[in-house]
N, C-alpha and C positions, 0 to 999 in steps of 0.2 A: 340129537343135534345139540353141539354144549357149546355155548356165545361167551362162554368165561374166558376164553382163549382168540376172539374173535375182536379184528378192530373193527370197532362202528366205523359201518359205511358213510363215504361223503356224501354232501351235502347233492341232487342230482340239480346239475346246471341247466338253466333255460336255454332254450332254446334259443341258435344264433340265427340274425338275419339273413335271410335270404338276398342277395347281390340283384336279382334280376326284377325282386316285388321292389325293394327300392330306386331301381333303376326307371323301370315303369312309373309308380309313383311321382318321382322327377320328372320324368319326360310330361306326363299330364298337368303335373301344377306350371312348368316353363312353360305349355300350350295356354291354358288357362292365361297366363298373364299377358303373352303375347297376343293374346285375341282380343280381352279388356282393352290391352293399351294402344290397338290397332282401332277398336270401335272409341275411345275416347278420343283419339287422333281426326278418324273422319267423322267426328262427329262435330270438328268446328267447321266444316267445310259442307257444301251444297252440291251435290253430285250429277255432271250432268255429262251429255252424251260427246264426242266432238264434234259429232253436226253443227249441236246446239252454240258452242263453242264458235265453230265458225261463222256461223249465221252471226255472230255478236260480233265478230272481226270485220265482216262487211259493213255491216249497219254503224262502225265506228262506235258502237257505245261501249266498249274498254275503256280502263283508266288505267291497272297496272294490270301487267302478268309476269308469274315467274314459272319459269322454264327449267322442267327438272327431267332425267333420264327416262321418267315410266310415266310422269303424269304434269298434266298442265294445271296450274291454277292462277286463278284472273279474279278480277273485282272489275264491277260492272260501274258504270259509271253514277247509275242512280242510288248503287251501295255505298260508293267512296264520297256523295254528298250527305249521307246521312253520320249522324257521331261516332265516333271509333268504336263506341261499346254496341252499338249498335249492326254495324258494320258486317256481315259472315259474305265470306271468299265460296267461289264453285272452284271446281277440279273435276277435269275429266282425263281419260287414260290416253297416251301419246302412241297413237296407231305406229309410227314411223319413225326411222330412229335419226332424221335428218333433222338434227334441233337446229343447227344456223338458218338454213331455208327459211323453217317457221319465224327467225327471230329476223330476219330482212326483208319478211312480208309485214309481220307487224311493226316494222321499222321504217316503214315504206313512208314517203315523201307527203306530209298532207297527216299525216298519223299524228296524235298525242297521246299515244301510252310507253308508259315506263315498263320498260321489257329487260327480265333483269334473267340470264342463265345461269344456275346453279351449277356447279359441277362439282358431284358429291362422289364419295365412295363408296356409296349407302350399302351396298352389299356384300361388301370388304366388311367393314362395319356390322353391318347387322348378322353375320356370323360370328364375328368375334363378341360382340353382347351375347349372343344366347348359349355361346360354348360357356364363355363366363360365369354367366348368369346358372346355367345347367351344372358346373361342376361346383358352385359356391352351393348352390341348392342342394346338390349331390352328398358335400360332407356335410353338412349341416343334420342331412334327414339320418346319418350315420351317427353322428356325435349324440344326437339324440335317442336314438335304436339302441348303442349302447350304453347310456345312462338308463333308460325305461327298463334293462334286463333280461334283453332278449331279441328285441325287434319290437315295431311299431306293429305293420299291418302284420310282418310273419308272424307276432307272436299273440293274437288276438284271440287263437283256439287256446293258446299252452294255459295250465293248469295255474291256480295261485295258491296251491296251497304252502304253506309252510314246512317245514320238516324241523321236528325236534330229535332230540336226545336227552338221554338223561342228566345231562348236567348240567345241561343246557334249562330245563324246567323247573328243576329243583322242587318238585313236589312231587312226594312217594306215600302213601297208605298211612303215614303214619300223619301227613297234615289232613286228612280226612276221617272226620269224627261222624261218630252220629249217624251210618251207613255201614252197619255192618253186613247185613244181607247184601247190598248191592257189591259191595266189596269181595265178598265171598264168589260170585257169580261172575265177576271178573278178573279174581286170582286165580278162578279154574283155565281162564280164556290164556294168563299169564304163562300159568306151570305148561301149559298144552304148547307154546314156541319154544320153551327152553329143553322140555323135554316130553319130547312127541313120541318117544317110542314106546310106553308105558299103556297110553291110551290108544296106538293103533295095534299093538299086540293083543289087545284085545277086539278090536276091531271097531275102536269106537273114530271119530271125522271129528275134527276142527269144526266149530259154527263158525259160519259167514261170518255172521252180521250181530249184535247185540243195539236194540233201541235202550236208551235212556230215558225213560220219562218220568215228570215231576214236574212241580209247580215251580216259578220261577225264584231264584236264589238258595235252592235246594242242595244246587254242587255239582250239577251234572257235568259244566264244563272242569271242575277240580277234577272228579273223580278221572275224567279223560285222559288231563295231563296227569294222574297219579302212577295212570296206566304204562304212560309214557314212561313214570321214573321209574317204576317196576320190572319193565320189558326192558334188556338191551337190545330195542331194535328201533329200528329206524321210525318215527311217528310223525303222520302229515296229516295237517289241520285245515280245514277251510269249515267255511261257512257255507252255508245251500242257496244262500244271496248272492256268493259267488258265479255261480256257476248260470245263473240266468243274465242275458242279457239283450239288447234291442234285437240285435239279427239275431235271424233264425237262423240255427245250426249252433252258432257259437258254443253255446253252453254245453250240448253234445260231444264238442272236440274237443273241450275243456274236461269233460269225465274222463274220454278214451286218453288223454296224455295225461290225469292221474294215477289212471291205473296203469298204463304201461313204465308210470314212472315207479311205484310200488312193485310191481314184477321184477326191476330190476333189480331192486336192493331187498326182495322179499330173505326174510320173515320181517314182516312191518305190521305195526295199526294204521288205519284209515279213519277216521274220526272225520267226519261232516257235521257241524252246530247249525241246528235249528234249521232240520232236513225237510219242513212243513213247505220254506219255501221253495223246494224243488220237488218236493214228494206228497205234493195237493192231488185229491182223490180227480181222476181222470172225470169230469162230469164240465156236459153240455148245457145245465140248467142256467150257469151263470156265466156263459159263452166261454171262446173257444182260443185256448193262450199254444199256437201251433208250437214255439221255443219251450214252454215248461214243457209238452208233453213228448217233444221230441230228447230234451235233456232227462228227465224221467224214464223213456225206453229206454235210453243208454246207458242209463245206471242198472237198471235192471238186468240187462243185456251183460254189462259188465260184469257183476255181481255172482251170476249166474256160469261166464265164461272165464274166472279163474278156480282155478284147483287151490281146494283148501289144504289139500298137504305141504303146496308149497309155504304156509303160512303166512297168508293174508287174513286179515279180520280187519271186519267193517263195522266201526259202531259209527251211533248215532244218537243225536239227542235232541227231545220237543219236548213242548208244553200241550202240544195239541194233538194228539194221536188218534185222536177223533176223526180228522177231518185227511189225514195221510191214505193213499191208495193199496187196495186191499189186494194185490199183488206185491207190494212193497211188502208186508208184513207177513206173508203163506212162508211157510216152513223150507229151507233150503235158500229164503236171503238174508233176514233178519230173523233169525230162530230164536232169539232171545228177546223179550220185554221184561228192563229192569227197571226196577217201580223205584225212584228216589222221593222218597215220602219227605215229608215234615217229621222231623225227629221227635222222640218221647223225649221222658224226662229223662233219662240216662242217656240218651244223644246229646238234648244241650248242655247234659252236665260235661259231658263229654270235649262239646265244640267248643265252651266256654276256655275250660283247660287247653285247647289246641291256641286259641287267638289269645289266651293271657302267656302263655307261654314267656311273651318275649317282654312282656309288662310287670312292671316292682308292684305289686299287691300288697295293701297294709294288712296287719295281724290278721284284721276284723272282718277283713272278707269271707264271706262264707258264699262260696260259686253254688250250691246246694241251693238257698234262696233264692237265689237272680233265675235258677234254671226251671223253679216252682212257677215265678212269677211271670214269666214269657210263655207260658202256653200256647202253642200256635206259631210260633221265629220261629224262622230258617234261618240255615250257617248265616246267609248274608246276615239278616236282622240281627244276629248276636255278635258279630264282626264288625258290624257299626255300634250297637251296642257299646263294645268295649272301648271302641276308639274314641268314640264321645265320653266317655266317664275319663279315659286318659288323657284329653282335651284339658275337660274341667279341672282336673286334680294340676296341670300345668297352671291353668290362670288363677287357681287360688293359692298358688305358691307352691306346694308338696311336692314331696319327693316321690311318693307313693302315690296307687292307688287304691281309696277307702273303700267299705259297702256301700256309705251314700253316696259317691262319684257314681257306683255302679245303678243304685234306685233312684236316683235323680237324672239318669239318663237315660235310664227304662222309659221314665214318666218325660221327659222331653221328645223320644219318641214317638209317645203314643198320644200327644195334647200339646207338644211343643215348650217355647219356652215363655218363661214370666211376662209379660206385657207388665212394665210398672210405669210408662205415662199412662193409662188406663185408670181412671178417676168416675167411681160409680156412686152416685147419690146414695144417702141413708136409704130409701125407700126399695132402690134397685138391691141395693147390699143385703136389705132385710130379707127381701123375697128369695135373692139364689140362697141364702145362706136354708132357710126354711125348705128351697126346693131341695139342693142337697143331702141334708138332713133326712128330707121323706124319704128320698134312695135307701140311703143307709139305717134309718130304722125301719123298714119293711123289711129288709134283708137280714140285718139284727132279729129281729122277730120271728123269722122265719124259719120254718127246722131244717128244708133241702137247699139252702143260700150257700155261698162261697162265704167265705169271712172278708170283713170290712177291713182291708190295711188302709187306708187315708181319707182324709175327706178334707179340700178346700176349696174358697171363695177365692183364689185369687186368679186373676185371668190371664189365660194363657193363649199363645200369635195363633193354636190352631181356632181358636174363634167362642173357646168355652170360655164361659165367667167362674167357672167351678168346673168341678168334676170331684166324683166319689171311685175310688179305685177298691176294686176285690180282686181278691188272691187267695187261687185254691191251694187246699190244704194237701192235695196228692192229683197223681195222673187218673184223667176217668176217660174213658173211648164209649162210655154208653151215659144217655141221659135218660130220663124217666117222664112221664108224660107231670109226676108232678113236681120234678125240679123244671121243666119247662115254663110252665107257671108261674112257681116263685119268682124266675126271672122275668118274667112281664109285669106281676105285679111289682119288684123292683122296678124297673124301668118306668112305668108308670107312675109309681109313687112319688115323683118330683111334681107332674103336674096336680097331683089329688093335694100335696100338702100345700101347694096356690092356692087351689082352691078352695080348700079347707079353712084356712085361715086369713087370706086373703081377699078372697072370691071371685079371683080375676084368673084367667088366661095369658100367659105372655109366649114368645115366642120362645124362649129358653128350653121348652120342650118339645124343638120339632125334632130334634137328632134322636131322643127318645121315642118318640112315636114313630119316627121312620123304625126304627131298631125293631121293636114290639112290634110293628106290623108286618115286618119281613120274616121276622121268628113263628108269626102266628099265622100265615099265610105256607110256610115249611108244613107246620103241625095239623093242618087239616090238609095241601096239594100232595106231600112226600113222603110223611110220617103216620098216617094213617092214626091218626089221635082226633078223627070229628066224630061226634055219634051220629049225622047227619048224613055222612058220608061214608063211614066204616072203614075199610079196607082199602076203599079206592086213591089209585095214585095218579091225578089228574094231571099231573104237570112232570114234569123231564127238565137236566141239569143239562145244560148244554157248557163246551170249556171249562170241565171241573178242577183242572189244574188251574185256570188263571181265575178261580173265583167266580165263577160264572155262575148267573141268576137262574134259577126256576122258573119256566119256561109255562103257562097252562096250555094243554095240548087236548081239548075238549070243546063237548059241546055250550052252547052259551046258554041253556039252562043249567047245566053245570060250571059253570062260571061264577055264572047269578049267586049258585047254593053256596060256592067257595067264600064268596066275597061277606054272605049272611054268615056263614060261619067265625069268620074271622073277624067279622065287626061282632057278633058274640058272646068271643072268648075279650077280645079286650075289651069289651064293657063289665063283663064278671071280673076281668082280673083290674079294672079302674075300682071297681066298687068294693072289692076285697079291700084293698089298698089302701082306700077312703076309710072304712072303718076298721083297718089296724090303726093307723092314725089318728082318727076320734079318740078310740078305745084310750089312747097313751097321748092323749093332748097335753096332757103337761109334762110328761118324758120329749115331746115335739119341742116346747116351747124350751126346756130349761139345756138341752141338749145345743139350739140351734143360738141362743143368747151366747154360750160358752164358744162356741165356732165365729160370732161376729166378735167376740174379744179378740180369739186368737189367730183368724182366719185359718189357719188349718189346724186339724186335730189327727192323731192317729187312731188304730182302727182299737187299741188298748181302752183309749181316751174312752171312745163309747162305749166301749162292752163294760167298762165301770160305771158308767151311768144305768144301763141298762142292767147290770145284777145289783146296782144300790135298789133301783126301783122295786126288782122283782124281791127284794128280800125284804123292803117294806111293807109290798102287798102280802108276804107270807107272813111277815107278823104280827097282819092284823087276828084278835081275838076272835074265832068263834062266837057268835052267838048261840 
């Protein structure tokens, strides 16, 4: 099949309204209003029988009545002495269509009521209001049916997805960094519509369906539309949001008119974002959604009932694939799971280059550093990243952007920005500067630490009065039970140098200790690093794409032992901590004087202190 020669298909139009739903329609809302304005009508009126009516003509207690073709209505005399607002008329229905009679009986000799004959056309009239009324309401529901794209009620099954093209997207393979696996596994789905005879000569099938999954701002929705600029073929987008709605069925007739819409202009993608909410595991535990599950057969149903040769593919893409129906995922609908990780170090070096791309760079950039020091950013976090360093470098005037636009907007990200009405007493100043300091000389000290690039006292909107920042020297995917450690007695080392010196406690290190007790709580539930507990792995990661906590899934003496364990380890790694600090109390002191001169230092600044030290201590003399 060769598309080089092929005009993309148009655009498939919605569906047009149906003449007879909106005719219906019409006809019930003109019922509707004529019934209202018929009960707000006798609703000023007291309804009684014409017996009753006559019995009140004998008895003379009339004051007026008015005489109309179908119905009488009168005011009683004891009505017409009470005040106007006060006042409510009866009416009853006119048996007989002799209205003079009635009006020269009430006229009769000895009588005092005003008897007044109407002679109306009301039914002349009240045809011509509601033909009116029906055809004014008639185009209106039209004017609107075609503005909405389709029809109002007709078009409440039809599909919303969108349909792309490639030039219409404008992103192709080459704006997608940092994903080269996933990439690979969807240029095969690619090569497989343009040229299909390669692969079924051998007797290989088109996959349905490819999932995307990853954490969120990973790419999954780029990668999709990459697909789109790759493929010259037809590409429809929707969302799995779409497709549910209040009444049941809807969303069912909504899958069957995307796919029948796909059929027609097949070879196409199908691409549905964040399928979790139409493709939730079919379970009664947390009751019973009849529209998801009904919308969900039908995609299956769908899925199942077109022929891949004609070239249809179905991707899709979650953060939750956990929690998706284990028929969605069996082999023959989504036969593919494409894992969109968090990129290494040659991803972000990678992404960086794709989103500076279109950004003036000063000499001094080196993207290499920026791409060491985000360990853990995804495209999004390095896409904001640059746009914020391109921000800064506008309001300080340049032309360019510098390396420190680029590190001064890493650190904006991750701690925010300067707070400088923020005015902290000598005593307060002393202490963070000391707590900081302890950070960074436990970790200075340390053999398995990252290296120290910054340390300051200044405070910054997300809520720190300091922060110590480290930056690893290369990509590591494995940690060691005793680089885990170092990092706690780091992390701790704030609160020991308070109390080291200080002797007090302050709040300054709760974000710490939350930190250390989650990392130390991993290392005896997940990591199998207690000697208490050995091997055992008591806890489960529940949504480990969106960050999702560790779970303990145990008995409550095993709970008890977790919790021993982990109060433990951070008391050995507090007390570690405590005496690297003692041991170098005047590397503490002279270190943390020089940070309240200058409120920040860089990670240089120390390691100068800390090798003057060490090479005073080597040459002291033997004894």
């Amino acid at each position: 099949m060769d598309n080089n020669n092929k005009q993309p298909p148009k655009k498939p139009e919605g569906k047009k309204p149906k003449i007879w739903v909106l005719l219906i329609v019409t006809a019930a809302i003109v019922l509707l209003i004529s019934t209202v304005y018929n009960a707000m009508v006798n609703g000023q009126y007291t309804q009684t029988t014409f017996t009753e009516f006559m019995a009140e003509v004998e008895a003379g207690n009339l004051s007026e009545v008015e005489i109309r073709h179908d119905r009488v209505i009168y005011l009683t005399k004891d009505q017409a002495a009470k005040p106007a607002r006060q006042q409510k008329a009866c009416y009853t229905g006119l048996p007989y269509g002799d209205i003079l009679e009635l009006a020269e009986k009430l006229d009769a000799p000895g009588t005092e009521v005003n008897v007044e004959i109407v002679e109306d056309n009301s039914t002349i009239m009240m045809i011509l209001y509601y033909i009116i009324m029906f055809g004014a309401l008639f185009g209106v529901m039209m004017l609107l049916s075609k503005k909405m794209g389709g029809g109002m009620m007709g078009n409440m099954g039809a599909s919303k997805a969108k349909v792309y093209m490639e030039k219409q997207t404008g992103v192709t393979f080459k704006d997608v960094a940092g994903q080269d696996e996933a990439k690979e596994s969807l240029q095969e789905i690619i090569d497989f519509l343009h040229n299909p005879g390669k692969y079924t000569e051998i007797g290989a099938k088109l996959p349905k369906g490819a999932l995307l999954v990853g954490s969120p701002g990973t790419g999954k929705t780029l990668l999709a539309k990459a697909v789109a600029g790759e493929a010259n073929v037809p590409f429809f987008s929707i969302s799995g949001s779409d497709f549910v709605e209040m009444f049941v069925g809807v969303g069912a007739s909504r899958v069957r008119d995307l796919f029948n819409q796909a059929a027609k202009v097949a070879p196409c993608i199908i691409f549905i974002d964040e399928i979790d909410a139409v493709g939730r595991s079919r379970d009664s535990r947390y009751g019973n959604n009849s529209e998801q599950e009904q919308t969900l057969n039908q995609l299956l149903g769908e899925i199942d009932g077109f022929d891949s040769s004609k070239g249809i593919v179905c991707l899709a893409a979650t953060n939750r694939p956990e929690i998706l129906d284990k028929a969605l995922l069996r082999a023959g609908r989504f036969d593919r799971q494409i894992i969109v990780d968090r990129p290494n170090l040659q991803g972000r070096l990678d992404t960086l280059k794709v989103h500076t791309r279109k950004i003036k760079l000063a000499e001094d950039v080196d993207l290499k550093k920026i791409a060491q020091a985000t360990a853990g950013a995804v495209g999004a976090d390095l896409a904001n990243l640059v746009n914020e360093a391109a921000l800064r470098a506008v309001r300080k005037g340049r032309k360019a952007v510098t390396q420190e636009d680029l590190l001064v907007s890493f650190e904006t990200v991750i701690a925010g920005t300067e707070k400088k009405n923020t005015v902290l007493t000598d005593t307060e100043k002393r202490i963070v500067a000391y707590h900081e300091v302890g950070h960074a000389l436990v970790a200075a000290l340390e053999k398995h630490s990252q290296p120290v690039s910054k340390i300051t006292i200044v405070p910054h909107t997300s809520g720190a009065l300091g922060y110590t920042m480290q930056m690893p020297e290369e990509e590591k995917y494995l940690q060691t039970s005793q680089e885990l450690l170092t990092e706690l007695r780091t992390l701790v080392g704030g609160r020991a140098a308070e109390e080291l010196v200080f002797g007090v406690k302050t709040t300054g290190a709760s974000n710490d200790i939350q930190r250390a007790t989650d990392l130390a709580k991993k290392m005896v539930s997940l990591y199998g690093m207690s000697d208490a507990l050995g091997l055992m792995a008591p806890a489960s990661v529940n949504h480990q794409y969106l960050e999702g906590q560790a779970y303990l899934d145990c008995s409550d003496e095993t709970s008890s032992l977790v919790d021993k364990e982990v109060q433990n380890i951070l008391s050995s790694c507090y007390n570690d901590a405590k005496n690297i600090l003692s041991t170098n109390r005047a590397l503490l002191d002279e270190i943390s004087e020089h940070l309240l001169a200058k409120e920040t230092i860089t990670g240089d600044e120390l390691m100068a202190f800390v090798n003057a030290d060490n090479a005073e201590t080597t040459d002291i003399p033997k004894e």
